[in-house]
DRENVO-447677 format. One record per atom (N, C-alpha, C, O): residue number from 1; atom name; z, x, y. Coordinates in steps of 0.2 Angstrom, whole numbers, padded with zeros to 4 digits. Example, Ala and Ser with C-alpha at 12.3 -4.5 7.8 and 13.67 -1.06 7.14 Angstrom:
BEGIN
- pos, site, Z, X, Y
- 1, N, 0039, 0066, -0028
- 1, CA, 0039, 0062, -0022
- 1, C, 0039, 0066, -0016
- 1, O, 0042, 0071, -0017
- 2, N, 0035, 0064, -0011
- 2, CA, 0036, 0068, -0005
- 2, C, 0039, 0064, 0000
- 2, O, 0040, 0067, 0006
This chain:
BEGIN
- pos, site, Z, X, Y
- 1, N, 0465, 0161, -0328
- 1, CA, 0461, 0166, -0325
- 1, C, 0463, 0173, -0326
- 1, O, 0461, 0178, -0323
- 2, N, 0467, 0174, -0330
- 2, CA, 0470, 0182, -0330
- 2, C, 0465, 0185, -0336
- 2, O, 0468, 0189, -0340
- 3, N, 0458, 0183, -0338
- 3, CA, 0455, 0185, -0343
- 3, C, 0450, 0189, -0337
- 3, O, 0448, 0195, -0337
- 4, N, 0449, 0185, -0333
- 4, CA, 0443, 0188, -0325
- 4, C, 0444, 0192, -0325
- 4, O, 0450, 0192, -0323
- 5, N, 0441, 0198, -0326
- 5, CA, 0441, 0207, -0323
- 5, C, 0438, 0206, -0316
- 5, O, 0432, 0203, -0315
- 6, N, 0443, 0209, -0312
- 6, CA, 0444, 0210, -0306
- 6, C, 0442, 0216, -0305
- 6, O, 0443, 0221, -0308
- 7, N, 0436, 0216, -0299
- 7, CA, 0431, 0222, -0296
- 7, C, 0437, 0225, -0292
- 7, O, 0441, 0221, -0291
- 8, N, 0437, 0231, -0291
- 8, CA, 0441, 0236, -0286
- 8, C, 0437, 0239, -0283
- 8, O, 0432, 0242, -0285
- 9, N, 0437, 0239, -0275
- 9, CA, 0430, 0239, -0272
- 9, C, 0433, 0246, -0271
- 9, O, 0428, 0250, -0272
- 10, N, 0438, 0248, -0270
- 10, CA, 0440, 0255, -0267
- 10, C, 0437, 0261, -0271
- 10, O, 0437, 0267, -0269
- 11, N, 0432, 0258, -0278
- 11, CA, 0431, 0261, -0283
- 11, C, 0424, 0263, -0281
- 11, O, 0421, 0268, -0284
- 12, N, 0421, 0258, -0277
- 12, CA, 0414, 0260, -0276
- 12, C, 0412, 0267, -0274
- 12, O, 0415, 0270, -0269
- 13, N, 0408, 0271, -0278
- 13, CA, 0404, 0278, -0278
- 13, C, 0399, 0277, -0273
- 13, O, 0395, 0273, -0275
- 14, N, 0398, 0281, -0267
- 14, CA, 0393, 0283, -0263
- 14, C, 0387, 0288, -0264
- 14, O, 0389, 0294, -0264
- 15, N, 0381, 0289, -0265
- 15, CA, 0379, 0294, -0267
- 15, C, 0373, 0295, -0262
- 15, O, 0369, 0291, -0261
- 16, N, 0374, 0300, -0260
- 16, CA, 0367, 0301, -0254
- 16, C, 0363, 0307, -0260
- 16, O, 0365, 0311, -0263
- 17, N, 0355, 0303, -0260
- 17, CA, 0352, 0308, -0264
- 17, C, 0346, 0311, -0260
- 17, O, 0342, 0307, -0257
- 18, N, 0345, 0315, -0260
- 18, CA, 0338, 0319, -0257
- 18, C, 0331, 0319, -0263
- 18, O, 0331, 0321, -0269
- 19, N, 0328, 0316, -0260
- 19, CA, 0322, 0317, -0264
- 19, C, 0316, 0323, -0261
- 19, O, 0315, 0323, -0255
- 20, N, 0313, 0327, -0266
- 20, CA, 0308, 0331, -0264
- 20, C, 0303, 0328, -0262
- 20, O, 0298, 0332, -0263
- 21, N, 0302, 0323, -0258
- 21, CA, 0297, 0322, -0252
- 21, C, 0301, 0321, -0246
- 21, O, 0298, 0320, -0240
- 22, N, 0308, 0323, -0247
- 22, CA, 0314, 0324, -0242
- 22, C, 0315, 0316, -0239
- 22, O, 0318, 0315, -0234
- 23, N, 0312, 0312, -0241
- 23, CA, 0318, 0306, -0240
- 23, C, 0325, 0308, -0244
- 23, O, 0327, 0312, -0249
- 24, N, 0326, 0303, -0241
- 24, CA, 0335, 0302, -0243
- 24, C, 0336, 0292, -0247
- 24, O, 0332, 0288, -0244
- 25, N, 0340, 0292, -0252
- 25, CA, 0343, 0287, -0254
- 25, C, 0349, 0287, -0254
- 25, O, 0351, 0292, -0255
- 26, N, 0354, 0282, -0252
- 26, CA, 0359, 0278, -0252
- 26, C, 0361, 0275, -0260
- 26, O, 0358, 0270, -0263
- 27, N, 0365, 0279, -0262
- 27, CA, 0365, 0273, -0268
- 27, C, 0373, 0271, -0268
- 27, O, 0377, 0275, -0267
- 28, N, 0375, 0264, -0269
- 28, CA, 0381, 0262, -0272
- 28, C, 0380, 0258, -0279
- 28, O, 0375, 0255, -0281
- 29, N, 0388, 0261, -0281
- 29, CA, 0388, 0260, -0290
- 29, C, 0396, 0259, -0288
- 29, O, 0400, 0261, -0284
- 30, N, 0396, 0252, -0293
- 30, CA, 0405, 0250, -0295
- 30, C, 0406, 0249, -0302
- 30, O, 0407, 0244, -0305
- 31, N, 0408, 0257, -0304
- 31, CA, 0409, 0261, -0311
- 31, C, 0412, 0253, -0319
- 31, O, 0410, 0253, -0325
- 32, N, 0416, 0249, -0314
- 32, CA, 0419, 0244, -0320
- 32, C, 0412, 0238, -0322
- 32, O, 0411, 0235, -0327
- 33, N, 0409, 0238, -0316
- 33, CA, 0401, 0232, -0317
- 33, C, 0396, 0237, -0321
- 33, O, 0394, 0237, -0327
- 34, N, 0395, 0242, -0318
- 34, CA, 0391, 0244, -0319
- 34, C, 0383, 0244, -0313
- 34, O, 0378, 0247, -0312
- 35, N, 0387, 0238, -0310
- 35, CA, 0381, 0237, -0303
- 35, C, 0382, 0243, -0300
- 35, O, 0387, 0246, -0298
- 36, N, 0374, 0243, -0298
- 36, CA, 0371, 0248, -0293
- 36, C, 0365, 0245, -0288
- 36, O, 0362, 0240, -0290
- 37, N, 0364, 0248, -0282
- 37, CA, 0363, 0247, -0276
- 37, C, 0359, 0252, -0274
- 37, O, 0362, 0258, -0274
- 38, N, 0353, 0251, -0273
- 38, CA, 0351, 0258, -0269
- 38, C, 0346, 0257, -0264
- 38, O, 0340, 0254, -0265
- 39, N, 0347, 0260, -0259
- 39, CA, 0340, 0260, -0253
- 39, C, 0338, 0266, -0250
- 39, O, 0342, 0270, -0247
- 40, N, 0333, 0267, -0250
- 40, CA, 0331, 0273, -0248
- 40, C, 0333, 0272, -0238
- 40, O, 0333, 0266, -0236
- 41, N, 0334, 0277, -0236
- 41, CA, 0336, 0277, -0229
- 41, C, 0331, 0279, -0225
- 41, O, 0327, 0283, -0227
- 42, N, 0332, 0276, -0218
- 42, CA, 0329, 0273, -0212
- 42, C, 0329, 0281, -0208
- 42, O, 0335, 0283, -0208
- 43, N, 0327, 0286, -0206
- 43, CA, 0327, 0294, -0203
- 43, C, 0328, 0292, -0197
- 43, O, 0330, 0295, -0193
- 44, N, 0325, 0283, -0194
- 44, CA, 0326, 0285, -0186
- 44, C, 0333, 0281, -0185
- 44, O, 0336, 0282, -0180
- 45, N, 0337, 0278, -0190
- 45, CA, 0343, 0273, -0188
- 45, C, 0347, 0279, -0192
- 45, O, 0344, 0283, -0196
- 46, N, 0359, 0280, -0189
- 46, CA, 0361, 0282, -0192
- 46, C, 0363, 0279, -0198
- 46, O, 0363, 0273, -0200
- 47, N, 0366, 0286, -0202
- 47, CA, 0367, 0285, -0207
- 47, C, 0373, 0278, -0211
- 47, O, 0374, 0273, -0215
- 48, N, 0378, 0281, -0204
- 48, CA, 0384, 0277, -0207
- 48, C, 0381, 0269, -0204
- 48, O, 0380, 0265, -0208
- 49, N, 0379, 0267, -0199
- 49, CA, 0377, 0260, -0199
- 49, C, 0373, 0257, -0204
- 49, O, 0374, 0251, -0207
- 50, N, 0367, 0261, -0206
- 50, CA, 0367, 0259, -0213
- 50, C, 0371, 0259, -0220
- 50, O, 0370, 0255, -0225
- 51, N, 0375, 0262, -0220
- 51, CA, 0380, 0261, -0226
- 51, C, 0384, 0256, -0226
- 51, O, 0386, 0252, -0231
- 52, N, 0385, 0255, -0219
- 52, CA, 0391, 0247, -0217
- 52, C, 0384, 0244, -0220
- 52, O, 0382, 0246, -0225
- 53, N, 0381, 0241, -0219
- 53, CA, 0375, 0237, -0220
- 53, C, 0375, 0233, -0226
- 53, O, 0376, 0228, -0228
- 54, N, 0373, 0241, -0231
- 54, CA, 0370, 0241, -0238
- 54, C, 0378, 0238, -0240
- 54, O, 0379, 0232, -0241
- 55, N, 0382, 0242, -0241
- 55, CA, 0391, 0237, -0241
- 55, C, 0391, 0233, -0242
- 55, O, 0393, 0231, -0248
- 56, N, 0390, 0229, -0236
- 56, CA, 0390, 0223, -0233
- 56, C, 0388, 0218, -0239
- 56, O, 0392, 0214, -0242
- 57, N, 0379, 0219, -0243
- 57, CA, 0378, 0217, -0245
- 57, C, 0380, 0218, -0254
- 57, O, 0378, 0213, -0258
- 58, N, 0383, 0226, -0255
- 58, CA, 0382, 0227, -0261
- 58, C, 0389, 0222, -0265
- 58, O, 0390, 0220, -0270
- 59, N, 0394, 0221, -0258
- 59, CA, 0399, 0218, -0258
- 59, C, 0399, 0212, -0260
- 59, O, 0403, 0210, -0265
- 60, N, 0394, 0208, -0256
- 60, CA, 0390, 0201, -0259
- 60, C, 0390, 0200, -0265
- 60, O, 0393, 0196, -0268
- 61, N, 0385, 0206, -0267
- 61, CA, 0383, 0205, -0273
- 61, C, 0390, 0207, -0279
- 61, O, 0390, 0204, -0285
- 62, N, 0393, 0210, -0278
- 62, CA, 0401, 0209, -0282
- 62, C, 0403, 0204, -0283
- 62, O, 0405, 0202, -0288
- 63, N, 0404, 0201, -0275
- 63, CA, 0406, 0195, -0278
- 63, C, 0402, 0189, -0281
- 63, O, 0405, 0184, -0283
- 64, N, 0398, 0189, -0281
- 64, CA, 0394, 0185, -0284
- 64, C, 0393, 0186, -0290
- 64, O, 0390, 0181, -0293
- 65, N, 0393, 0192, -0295
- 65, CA, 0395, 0194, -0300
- 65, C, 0402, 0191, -0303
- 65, O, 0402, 0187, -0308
- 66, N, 0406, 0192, -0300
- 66, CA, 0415, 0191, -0301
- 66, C, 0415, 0182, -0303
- 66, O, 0420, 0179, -0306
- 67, N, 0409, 0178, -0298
- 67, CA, 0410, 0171, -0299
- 67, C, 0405, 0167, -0304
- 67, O, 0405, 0162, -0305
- 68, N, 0400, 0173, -0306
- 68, CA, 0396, 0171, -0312
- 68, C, 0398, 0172, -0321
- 68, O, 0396, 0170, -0326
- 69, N, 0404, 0176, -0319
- 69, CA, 0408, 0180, -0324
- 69, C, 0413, 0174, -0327
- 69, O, 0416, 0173, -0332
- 70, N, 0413, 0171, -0321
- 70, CA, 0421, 0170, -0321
- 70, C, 0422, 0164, -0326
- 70, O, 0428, 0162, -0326
């Protein structure tokens, strides 16, 4: 297994974007996959409960990447 490229989660990029209808998007990107993540955000829930969330999930999906690779 030392051919498996190993995800570095510490590496995940957050990106909060504003759009001009003034919603906002959440994006996570993990620079070595290439995978990216994005959800537009909820104005009545906060921010950071959403990001653990989106995480949560974008995390899943790394891994699940990492064992389809593998």
């Amino acid at each position: 297994m030392k051919n498996r490229a190993m995800i570095d989660r510490s590496k995940i990029q957050f990106d909060l974007i504003q759009l001009t209808s003034g919603e906002r998007l959440l994006r996570l990107t993990e620079p070595q996959s290439g995978l990216s993540l994005e959800k537009k955000l909820d104005s009545q829930r906060s921010v950071v409960r959403q990001k653990e969330q989106l995480l949560g999930v974008f995390e899943a999906a790394l891994a699940r990447a990492e064992t389809t690779t593998a």
